[in-house]
N, C-alpha and C positions, 0 to 999 in steps of 0.2 A: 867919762868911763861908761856910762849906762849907754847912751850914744854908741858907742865901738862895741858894747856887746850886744845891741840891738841891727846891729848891723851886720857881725857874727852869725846869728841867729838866721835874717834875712837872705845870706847868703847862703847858708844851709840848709834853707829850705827852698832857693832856686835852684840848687843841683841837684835835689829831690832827695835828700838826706831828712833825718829823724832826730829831731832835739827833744833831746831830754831834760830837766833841769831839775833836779833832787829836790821831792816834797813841794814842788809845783805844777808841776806837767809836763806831757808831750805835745809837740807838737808835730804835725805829719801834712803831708800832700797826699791828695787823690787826684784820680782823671776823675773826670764826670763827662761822658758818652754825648754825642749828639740825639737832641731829642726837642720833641714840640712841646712846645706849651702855649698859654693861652694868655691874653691881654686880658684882667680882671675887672675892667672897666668895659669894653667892649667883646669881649668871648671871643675875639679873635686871634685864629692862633696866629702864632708867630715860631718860626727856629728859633733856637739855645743851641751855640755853636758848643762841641768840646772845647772844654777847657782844665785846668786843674786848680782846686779849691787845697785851703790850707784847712784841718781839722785840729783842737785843742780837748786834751784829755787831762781833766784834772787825777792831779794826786789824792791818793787816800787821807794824806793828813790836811791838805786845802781844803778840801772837802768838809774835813770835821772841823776845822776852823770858819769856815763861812756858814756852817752850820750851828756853832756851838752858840746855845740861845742865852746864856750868860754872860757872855761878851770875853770870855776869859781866852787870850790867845798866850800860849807858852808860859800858862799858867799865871799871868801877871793880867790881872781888869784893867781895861780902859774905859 
């Protein structure tokens, strides 16, 4: 099952669609431009062809769950 809805997902984000998933996050695509950058080992530039990158926005309540320094998630300690 997690399988078919990771695939779900996958596929909605190659037709350039916006997943949401209640009190966990979005997920989204961007283009990112053609543009030089540098080999950090040698200073050499190199091209970075466009391409498009997946971005992940957490939800508000993730958030204070991976934050909460008590360990306490939906109210029950583990």
């Amino acid at each position: 099952m997690f399988e078919l809805v990771l695939e779900q997902i996958a596929a909605a984000l190659e037709n350039g669609e916006t997943v949401n998933l209640r009190a966990f996050g979005r997920f989204t695509t961007r283009k990112k431009r053609e543009r030089v950058g540098r080999n950090p080992r040698t200073g050499e530039a190199a091209a970075i062809t466009p391409r498009r990158v997946m971005t992940f926005k957490p939800s508000p309540r993730l958030i204070r769950q991976v934050n909460n320094h008590n360990g306490a998630v939906n109210g029950a300690k583990h």
